[in-house]
DOLUM-7017 format. One record per atom (N, C-alpha, C): residue in one letter; x, y, z. Coordinates in steps of 0.1 Angstrom, whole numbers, plus 2048, in hexadecimal, padded with zeros to 3 digits. Atoms other than C-alpha are relative to their C-alpha. Layout:
<sites>
AXYZ;...
</sites>
This chain:
<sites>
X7F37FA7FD;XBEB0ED898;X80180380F;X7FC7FE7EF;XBF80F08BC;X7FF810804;X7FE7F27FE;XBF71108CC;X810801801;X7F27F97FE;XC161278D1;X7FF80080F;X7FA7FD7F1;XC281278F3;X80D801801;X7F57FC7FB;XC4413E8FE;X80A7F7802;X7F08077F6;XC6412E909;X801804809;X7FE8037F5;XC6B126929;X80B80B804;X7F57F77FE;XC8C13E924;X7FC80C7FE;X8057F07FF;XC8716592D;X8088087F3;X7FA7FC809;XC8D17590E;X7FF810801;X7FF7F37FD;XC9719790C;X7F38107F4;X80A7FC809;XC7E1B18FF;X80180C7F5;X7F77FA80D;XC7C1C18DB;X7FD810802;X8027EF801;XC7D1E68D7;X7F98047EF;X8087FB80B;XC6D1E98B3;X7FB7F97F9;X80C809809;XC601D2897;X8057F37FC;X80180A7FF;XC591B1891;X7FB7FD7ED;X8037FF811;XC5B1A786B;X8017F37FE;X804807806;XC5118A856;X8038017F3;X804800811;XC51183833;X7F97F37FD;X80580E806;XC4216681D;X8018007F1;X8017FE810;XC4415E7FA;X8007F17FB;X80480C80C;XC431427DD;X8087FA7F7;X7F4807807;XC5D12A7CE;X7FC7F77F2;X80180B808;XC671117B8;X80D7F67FE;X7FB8087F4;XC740F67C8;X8027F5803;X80180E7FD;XC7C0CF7CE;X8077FD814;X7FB8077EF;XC840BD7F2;X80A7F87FF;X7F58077FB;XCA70B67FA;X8017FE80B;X8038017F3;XCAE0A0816;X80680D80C;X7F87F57F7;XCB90B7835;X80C7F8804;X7F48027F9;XCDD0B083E;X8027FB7EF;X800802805;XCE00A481E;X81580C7F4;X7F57F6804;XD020B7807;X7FE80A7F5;X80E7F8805;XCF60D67FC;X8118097FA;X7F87FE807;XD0E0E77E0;X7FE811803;X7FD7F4800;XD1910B7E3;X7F7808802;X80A7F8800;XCFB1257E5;X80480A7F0;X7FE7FA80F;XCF71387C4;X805811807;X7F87F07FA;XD0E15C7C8;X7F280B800;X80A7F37FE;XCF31797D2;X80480C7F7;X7F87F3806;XCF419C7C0;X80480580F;X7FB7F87F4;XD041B47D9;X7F180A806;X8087F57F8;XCEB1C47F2;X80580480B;X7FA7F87FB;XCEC1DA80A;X8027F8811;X7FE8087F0;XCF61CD834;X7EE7FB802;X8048037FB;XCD51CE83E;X7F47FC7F4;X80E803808;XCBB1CC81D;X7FD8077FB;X8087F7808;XCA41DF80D;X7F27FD811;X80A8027FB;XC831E2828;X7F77FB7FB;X80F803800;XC611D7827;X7FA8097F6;X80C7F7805;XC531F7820;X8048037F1;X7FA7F780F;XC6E202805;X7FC7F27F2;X802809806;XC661DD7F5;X7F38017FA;X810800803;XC401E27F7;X7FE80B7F6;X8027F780B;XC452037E1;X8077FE7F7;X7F680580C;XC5D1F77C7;X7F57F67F9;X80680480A;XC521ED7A7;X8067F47FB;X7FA808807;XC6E1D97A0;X80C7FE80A;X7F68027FA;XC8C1C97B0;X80A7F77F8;X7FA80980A;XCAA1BC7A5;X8087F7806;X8018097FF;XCAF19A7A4;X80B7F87F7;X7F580480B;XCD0184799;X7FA7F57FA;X80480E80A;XCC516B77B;X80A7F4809;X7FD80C7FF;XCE1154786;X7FE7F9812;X80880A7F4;XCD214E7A9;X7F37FF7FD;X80E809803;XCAE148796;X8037F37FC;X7FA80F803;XCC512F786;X8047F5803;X7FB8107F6;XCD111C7A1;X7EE7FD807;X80A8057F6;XCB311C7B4;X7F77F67F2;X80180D80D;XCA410B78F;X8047F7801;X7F780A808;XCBF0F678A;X7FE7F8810;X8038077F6;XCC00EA7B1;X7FB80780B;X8067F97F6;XCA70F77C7;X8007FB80E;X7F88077EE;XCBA0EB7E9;X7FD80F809;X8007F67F2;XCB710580A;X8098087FD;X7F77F6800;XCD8115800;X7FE80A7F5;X8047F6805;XCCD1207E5;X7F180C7FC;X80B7FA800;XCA912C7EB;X80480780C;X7FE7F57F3;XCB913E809;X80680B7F8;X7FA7F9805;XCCE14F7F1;X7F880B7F7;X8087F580C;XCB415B7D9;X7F380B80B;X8057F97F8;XCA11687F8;X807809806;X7F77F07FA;XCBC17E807;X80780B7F0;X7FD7FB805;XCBF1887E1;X7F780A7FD;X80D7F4800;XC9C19D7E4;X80480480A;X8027F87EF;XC9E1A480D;X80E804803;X7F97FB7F1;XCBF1A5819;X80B7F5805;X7F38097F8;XCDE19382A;X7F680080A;X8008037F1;XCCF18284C;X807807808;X7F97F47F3;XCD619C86A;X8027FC80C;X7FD8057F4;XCD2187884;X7FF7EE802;X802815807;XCD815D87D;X7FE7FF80D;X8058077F7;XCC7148890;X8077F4802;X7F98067F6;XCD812F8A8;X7F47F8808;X8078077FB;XCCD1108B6;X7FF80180C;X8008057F0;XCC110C8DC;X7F67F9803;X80F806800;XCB30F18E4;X7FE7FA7F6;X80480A80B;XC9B0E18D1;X7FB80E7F4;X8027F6809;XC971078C2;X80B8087F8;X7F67F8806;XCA711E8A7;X7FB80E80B;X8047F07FC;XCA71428BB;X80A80A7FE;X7F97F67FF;XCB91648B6;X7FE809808;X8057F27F6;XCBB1838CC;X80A80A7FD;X7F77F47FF;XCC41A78C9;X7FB80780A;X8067FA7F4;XCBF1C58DA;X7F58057FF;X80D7FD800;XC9D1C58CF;X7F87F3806;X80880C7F8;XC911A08E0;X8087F37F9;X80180E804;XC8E17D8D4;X7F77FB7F9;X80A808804;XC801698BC;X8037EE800;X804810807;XC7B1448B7;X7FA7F87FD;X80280680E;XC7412B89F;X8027F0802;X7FD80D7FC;XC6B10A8A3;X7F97F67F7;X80680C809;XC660F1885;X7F380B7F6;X8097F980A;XC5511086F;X7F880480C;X8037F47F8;XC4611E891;X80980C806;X7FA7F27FC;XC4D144899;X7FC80580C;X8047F87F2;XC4B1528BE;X80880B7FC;X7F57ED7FB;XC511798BF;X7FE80380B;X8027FA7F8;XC521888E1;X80080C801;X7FE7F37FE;XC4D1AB8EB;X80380780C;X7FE8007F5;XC4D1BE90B;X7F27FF806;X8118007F9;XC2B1BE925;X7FE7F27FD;X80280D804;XC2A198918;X7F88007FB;X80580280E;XC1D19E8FB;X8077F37F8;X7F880680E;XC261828DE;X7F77FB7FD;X80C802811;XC1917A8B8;X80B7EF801;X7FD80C80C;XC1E1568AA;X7FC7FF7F5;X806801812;XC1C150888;X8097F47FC;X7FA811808;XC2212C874;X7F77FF7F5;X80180680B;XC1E125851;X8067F77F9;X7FE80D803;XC1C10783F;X8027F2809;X7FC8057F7;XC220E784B;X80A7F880B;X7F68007F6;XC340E0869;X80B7EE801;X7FA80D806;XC3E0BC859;X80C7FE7F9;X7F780280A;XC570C5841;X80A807806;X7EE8017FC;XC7D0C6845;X80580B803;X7F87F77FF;XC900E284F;X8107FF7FE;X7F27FD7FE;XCB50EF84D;X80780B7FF;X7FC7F87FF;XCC8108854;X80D8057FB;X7FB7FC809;XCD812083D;X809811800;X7F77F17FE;XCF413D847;X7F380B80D;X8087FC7F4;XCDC142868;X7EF8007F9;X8137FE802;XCB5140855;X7FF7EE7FD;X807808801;XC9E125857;X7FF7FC7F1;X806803813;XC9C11182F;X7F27F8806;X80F80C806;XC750F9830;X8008017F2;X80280380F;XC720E980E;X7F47F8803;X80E80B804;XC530DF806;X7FA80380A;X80B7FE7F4;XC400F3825;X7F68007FD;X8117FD803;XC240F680D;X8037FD7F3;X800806811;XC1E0E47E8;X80980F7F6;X7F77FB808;XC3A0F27D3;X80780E804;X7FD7F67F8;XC4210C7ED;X80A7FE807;X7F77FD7F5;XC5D113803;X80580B80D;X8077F47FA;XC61126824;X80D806804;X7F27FE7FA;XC8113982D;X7FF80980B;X8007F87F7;XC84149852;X809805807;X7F47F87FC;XC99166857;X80080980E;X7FF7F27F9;XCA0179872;X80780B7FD;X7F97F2802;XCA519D876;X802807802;X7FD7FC7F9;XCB41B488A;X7F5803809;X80E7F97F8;XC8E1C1892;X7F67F5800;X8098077FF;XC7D1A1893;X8037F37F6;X7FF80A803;XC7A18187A;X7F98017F1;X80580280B;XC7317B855;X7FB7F57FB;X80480E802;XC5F163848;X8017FA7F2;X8017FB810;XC65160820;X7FD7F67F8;X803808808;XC5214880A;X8078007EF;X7F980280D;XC6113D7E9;X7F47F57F7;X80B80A805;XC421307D1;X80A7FC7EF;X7FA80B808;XC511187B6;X7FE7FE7F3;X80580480C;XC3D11779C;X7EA802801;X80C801802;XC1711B78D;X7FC7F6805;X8088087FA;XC0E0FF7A2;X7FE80380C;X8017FD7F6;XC161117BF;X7F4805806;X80F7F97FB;XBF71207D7;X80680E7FE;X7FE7EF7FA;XBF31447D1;X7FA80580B;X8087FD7F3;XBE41467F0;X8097FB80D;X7F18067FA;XBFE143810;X7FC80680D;X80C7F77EE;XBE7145835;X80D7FC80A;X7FD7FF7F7;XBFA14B851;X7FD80080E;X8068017F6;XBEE142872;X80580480D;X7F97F77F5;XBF815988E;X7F17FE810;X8047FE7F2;XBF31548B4;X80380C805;X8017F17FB;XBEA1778C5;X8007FD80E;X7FF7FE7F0;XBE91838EA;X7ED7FC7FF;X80D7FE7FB;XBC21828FC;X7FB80B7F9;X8057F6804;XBAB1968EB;X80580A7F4;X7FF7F8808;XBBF1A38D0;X7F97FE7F3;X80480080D;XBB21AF8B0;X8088047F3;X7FA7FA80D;XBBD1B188A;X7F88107FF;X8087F1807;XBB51D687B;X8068037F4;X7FB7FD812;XBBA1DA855;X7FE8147FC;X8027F37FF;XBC21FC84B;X8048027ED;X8047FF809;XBBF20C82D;X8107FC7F3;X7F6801806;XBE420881F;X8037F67FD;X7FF80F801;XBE01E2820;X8067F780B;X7F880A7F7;XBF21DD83E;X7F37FD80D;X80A8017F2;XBE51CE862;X805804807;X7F57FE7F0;XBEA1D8884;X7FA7F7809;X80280B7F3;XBE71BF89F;X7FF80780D;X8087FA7F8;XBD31D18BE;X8007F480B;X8088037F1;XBCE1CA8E4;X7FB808809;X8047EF7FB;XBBC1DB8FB;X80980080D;X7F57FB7F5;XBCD1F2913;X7F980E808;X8097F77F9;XBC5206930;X811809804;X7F47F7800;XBDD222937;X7FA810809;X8077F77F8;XBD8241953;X8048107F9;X7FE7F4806;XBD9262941;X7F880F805;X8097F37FD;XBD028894C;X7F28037FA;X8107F8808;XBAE295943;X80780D7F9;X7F67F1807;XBBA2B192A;X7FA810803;X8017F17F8;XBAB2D0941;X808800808;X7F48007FA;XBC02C595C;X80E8017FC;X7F5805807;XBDC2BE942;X80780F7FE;X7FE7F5802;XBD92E0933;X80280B80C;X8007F17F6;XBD62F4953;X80F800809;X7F58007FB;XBF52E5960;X8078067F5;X7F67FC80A;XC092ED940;X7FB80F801;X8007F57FF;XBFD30B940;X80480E809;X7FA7F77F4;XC06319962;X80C7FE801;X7EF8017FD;XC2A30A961;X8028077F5;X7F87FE807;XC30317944;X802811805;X7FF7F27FD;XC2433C951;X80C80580E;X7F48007F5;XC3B336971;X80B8017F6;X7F1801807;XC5A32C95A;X80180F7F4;X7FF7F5807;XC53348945;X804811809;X7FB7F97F6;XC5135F963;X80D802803;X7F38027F8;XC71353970;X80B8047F5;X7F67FB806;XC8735A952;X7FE80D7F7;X8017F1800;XC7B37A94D;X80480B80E;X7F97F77F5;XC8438596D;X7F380780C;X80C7F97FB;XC6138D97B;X8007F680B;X80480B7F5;XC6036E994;X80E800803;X7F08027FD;XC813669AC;X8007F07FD;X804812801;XC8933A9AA;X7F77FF80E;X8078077F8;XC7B33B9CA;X7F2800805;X8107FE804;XC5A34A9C0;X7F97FB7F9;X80280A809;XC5A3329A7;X7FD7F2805;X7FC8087F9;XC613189BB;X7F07FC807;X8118007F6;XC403219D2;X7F67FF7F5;X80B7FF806;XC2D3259B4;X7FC7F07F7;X7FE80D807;XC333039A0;X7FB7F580E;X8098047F0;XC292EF9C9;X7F58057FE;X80A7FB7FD;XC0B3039C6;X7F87F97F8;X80680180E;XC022F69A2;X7F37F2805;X80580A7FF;XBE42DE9A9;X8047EF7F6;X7FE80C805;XBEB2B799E;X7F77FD7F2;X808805808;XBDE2AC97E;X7F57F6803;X8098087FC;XBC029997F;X7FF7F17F6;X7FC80B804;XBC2272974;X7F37F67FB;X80B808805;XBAB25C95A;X8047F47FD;X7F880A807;XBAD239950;X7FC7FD7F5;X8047FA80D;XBAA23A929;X8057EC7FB;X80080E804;XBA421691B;X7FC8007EF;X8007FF80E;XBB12108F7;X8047F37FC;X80080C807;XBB81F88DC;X80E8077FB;X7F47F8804;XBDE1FE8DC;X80B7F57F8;X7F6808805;XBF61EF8BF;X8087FB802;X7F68037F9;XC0E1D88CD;X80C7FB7EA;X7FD80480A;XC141CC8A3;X7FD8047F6;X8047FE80E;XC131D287F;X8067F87F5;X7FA80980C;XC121BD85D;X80180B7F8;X7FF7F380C;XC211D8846;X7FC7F67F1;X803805807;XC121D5824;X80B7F57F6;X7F680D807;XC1D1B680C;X80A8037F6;X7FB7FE80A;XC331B27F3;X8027F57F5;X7FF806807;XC3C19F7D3;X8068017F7;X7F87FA80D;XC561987B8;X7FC7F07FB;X7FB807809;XC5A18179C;X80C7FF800;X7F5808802;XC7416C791;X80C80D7F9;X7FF7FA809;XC7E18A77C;X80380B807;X8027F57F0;XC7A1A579D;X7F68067F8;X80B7F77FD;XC5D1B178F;X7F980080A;X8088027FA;XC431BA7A2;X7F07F7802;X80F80A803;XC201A67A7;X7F880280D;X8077FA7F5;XC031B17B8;X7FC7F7809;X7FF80A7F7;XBFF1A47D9;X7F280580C;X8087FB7F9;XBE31A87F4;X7FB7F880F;X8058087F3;XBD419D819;X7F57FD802;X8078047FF;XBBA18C823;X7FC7FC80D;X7FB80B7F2;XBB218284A;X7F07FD800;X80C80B800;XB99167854;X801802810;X7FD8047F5;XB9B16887B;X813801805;X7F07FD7FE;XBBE163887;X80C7FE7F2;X7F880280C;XBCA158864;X80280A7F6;X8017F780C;XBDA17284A;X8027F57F6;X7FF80C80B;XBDB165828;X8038097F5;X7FC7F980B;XBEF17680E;X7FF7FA7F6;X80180680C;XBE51717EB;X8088077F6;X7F57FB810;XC011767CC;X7F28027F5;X80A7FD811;XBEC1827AD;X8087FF7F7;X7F880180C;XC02170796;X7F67FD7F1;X8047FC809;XBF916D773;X8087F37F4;X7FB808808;XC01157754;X8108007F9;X7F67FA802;XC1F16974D;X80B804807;X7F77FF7F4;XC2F169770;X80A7FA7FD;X7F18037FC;XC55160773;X8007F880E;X7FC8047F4;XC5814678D;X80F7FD7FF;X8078017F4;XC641417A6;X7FE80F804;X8027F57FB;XC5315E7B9;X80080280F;X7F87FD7F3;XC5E16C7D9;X7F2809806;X80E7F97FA;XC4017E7F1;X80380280A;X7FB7FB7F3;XC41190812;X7F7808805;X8057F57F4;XC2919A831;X80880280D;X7F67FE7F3;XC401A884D;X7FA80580E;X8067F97F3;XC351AC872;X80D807807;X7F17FC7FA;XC471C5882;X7FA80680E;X7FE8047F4;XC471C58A6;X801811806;X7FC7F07FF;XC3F1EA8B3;X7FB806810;X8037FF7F4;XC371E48D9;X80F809806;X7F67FD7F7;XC5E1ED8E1;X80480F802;X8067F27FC;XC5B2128DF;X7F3805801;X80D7F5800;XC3821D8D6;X7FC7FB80B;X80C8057F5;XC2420A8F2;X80880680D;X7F97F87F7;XC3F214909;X80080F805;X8047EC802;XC3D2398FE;X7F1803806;X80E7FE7FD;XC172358FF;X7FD80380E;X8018027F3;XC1B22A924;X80780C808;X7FC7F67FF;XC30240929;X800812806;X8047F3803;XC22260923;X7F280080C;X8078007F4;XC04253939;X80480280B;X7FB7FA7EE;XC1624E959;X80980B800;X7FB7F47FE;XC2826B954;X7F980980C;X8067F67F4;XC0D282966;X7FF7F880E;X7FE8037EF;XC0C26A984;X8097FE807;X7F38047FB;XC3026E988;X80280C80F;X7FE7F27F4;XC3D2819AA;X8098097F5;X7F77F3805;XC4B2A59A1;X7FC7FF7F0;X8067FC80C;XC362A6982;X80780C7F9;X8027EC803;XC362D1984;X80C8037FE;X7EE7FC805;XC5B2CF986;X80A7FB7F5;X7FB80380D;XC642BB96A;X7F48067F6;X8067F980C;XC492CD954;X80A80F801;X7FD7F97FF;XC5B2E9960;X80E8027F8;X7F57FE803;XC7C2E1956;X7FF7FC7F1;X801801809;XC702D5939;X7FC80C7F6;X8027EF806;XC632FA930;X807808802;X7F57F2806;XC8130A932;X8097F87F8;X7F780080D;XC932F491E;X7F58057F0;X8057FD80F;XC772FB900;X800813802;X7FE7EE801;XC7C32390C;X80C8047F7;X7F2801805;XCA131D903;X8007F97F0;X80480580E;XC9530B8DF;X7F88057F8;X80C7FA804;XC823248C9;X7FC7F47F6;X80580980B;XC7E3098AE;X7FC7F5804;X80C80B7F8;XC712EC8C5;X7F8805806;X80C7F47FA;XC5C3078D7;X7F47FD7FA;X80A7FE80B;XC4830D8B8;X8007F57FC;X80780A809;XC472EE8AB;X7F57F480A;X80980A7F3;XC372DD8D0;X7F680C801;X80A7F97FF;XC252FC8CF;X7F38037F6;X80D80680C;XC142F58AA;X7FE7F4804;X80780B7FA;XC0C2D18BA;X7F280980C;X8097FA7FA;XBF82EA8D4;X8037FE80D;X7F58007F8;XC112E98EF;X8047F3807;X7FA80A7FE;XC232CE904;X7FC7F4804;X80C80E7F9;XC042B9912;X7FE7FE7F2;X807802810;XBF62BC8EC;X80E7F67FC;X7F580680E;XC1A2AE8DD;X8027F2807;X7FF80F7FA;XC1D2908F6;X7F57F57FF;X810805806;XBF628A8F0;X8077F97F3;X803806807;XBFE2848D0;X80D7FB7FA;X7FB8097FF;XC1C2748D3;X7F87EF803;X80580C7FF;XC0E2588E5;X7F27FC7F9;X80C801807;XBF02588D0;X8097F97F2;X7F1807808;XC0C2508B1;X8037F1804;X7FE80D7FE;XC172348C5;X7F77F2803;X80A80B802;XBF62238CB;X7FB7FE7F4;X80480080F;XBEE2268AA;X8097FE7F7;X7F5808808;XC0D21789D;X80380B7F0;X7FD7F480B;XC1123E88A;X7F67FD7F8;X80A800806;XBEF23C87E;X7FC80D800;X8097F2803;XBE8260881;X8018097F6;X8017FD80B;XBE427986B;X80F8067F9;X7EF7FE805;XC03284851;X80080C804;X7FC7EF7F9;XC002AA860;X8067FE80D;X7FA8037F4;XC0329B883;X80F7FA7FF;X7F180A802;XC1E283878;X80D80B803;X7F97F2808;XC302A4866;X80480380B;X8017F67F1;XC2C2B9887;X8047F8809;X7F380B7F9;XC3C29989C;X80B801800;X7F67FF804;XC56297888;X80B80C7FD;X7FA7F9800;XC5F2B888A;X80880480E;X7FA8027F3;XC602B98AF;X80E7F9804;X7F88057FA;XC7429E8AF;X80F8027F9;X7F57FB805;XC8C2AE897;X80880A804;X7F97F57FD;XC912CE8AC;X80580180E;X7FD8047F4;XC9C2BA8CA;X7F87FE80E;X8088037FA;XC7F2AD8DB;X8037F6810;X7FB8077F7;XC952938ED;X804803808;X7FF7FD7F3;XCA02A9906;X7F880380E;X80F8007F8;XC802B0912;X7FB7F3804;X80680F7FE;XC7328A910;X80A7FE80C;X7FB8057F4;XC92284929;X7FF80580B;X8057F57F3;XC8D2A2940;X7F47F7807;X81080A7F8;XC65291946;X8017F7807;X7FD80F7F4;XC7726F94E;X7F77F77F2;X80980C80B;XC6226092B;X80C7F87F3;X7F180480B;XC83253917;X7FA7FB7F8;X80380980A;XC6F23990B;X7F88067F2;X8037FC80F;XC6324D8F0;X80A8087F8;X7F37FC806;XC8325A8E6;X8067FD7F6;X7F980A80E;XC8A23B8CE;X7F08087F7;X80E7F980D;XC602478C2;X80680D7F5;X8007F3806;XC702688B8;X80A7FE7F6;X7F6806809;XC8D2588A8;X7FC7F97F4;X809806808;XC78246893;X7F68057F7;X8087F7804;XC6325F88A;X80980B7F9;X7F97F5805;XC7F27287F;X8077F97F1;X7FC80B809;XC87255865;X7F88037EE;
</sites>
C-alpha cells in the first residue's frame, strides 16, 4: 500500500474530532455510472445523528425493514448509503470533487478521500491516514458520501463526512463476510497507539511544552492574589498595587516533555440487520486496527459496524500549549491580577477554582485534560466542569488562553 501524502492544497485546520466508522454488508457490484433506482426512504432521524458514543452504549437501534429490503433486493450504492445514514445520520458535510480527489471542509479543517484513501489534517501538522479494503474496487458517489462495493469479500465501504471529521462505515453482506475488518492508518513521527480501558485508543506524539515549576507557580498566585485582595479591601491604594505586582518575581520556566493526544478511536459499535446490538472489539497489530464483529449463527445480516477517529488536536493540544506559554507571556502579574478580581467578583467560580486548589492548580489540570484527551479522573473531570459552568471563560480571556474556551465548552457537554 502506498503511503499517505498531504495535498498540495493548504487545508484549513480542525478544531475537534475526527470520526470514522466501519461496518459489514450484503452486497453485489453494480457498474459505477451505471442507472441506479431511487434509494430506499430512511426512517426519520435527527439533522445531525445519533453519536459514536451514544451508539456504542445503545443496545439497540432502530432500523427501517424496508431499507434492509432494498438493500436485499438491490444492493446498489444508493441504497447501502441509505441504510447507513439509517443507523448514523444524514451526511453533514458532502463531499465534492477536486481534482483527482473527493474533499470537504468546515470550520473544523479538511478531509480527503481518494479511491478508499482517508487524509485528516489537524493543526501543528499533525495528520492520520487510514484505508481499508481494496483500493481496486469501484466507487460512487451518493448525496455527498463515498459508496465501494466489493472493498472487501462481500463487504462494502461507505465514507461519510462529518461536520467534525469523516466516517468510514462498513456494510458486511452476509455469513461469508470477514468478521475481521483491519484498518491501516498512517500516523505523524513517532506516534503511538495507547489502549485504554474502555476499549477505545488514543493516538499519541510526543510533545515538549515550557511550563512553570509549581513553587514558582504557586508563589506568584499567591502574592497577586494577596495584592488584589489588599486592593479591594481598601488597605492598599491602585498605585501601591501597582508597585507591588512590578515587584512580584517572574515565574521560573521548565521544559516538560510528554506523550500528548493529538487523536482518539472512541470505542466500537455494532448492529444487526434487525438494530440489535453485537459485540464488537479492537485489536492493533502495529499501525493496523482490526475490529472484529462477534456475530453469531443467529445474526441478521446485513450488519453495520463502527470505529470513529475523532480528531482532538483543535482545542485540547492548543489549550495544552496554551496554558504553557502563558507564564512566558509579558505582563504575566497583571493579567493574573485581573484575572483575580474577576474570581473576587464570582463567589461560585471562586470556590469551585479554589476546590481545584487555586488558579495555577485549575489550568494545571486543565491542560492535563487536554493532553490526556479527558483521561483524568471523574472527580477532576466533575470539578472542571464546574468551573467551567460558573463562568470560567472570562478568566481564560482575561490570560489571553481563548484556546481553551471551546475545552470548557466541551467539558460542559
Amino acid at each position: 500500500m502506498p503511503p499517505f501524502t498531504p495535498s498540495n492544497r493548504r487545508r484549513r485546520l480542525f478544531r475537534a474530532a475526527l470520526c470514522s466508522a466501519v461496518g459489514v454488508s450484503l452486497l453485489s457490484l453494480n457498474p459505477v455510472g451505471a442507472q441506479e433506482p431511487a434509494p430506499a426512504a430512511a426512517a426519520a432521524v435527527s439533522q445531525s445523528g445519533p453519536s459514536n458514543s451514544e451508539l456504542a452504549a445503545s443496545g439497540s437501534v432502530p432500523i427501517d425493514p424496508e431499507v434492509v429490503d432494498a438493500v436485499q433486493a438491490r444492493p446498489n450504492p444508493a441504497n447501502i448509503a441509505a441504510l447507513v445514514e439509517d443507523v448514523a445520520g444524514p451526511v453533514e458535510a458532502p463531499l465534492e470533487r477536486s481534482g483527482g480527489e473527493l474533499v470537504t471542509e468546515s470550520p473544523a479543517g479538511s478531509v480527503a478521500v481518494d479511491n478508499g484513501q482517508v487524509m485528516m489534517e489537524g493543526p501543528t501538522g499533525n495528520s492520520v491516514g487510514v484505508s481499508v479494503g481494496s483500493e481496486s474496487s469501484k466507487s460512487a458517489v451518493v448525496d455527498g458520501a463515498e459508496v465501494r462495493l466489493g472493498a472487501l469479500p462481500d463487504t462494502d465501504v461507505v465514507t461519510r463526512p462529518t461536520e467534525s471529521g469523516v466516517q468510514i462505515a462498513t456494510v458486511l453482506k452476509s455469513d461469508a463476510a470477514p468478521a475481521e475488518v483491519g484498518y491501516a492508518m498512517d500516523l505523524p513521527p513517532a506516534a503511538q497507539l495507547v489502549e485504554h480501558e474502555d476499549g477505545s485508543v488514543a493516538i499519541t506524539v510526543p510533545s515538549s511544552t515550557l511550563e512553570p515549576t509549581p513553587e514558582s507557580a504557586a508563589l506568584l498566585e499567591t502574592k497577586v492574589e494577596a495584592v488584589v485582595n489588599a486592593l479591594d479591601s481598601g488597605s492598599m491604594s491602585e498605585s501601591q498595587a501597582e508597585a507591588a505586582l512590578a515587584a512580584v518575581k517572574p515565574v521560573e520556566l521548565t521544559v516538560v516533555e510528554t506523550q500528548e493526544t493529538i487523536a482518539t478511536i472512541e470505542q466500537p459499535w455494532a448492529f444487526d440487520a434487525t438494530g440489535q446490538a453485537i459485540p464488537t472489539s479492537y485489536e492493533l497489530n502495529g499501525n493496523v486496527l482490526t475490529q472484529t464483529v462477534h456475530t453469531t449463527s443467529d445474526t441478521a445480516y446485513p450488519v453495520i459496524a463502527d470505529p470513529s477517529w475523532w480528531w482532538w488536536a483543535g482545542t485540547a493540544a492548543a489549550c495544552a500549549w496554551s496554558v504553557g506559554s502563558l507564564f512566558s507571556a509579558f505582563g504575566l502579574t497583571a493579567k493574573f491580577a485581573r484575572a483575580a478580581k474577576i474570581l473576587n467578583r464570582m463567589p461560585k467560580l471562586k470556590a469551585a477554582v479554589a476546590n481545584l486548589g487555586g488558579l495555577r492548580s485549575t489550568l494545571s489540570a486543565m491542560a492535563n485534560f487536554a493532553r490526556k484527551f479527558g483521561k483524568v479522573s471523574a472527580g477532576t473531570r466533575a470539578r472542571l466542569a464546574a468551573v467551567g459552568k460558573f463562568g470560567l471563560d472570562q478568566v481564560l480571556g482575561v490570560l489571553g488562553i481563548g484556546a481553551c474556551i471551546n475545552l470548557v465548552q466541551e467539558m460542559r457537554r
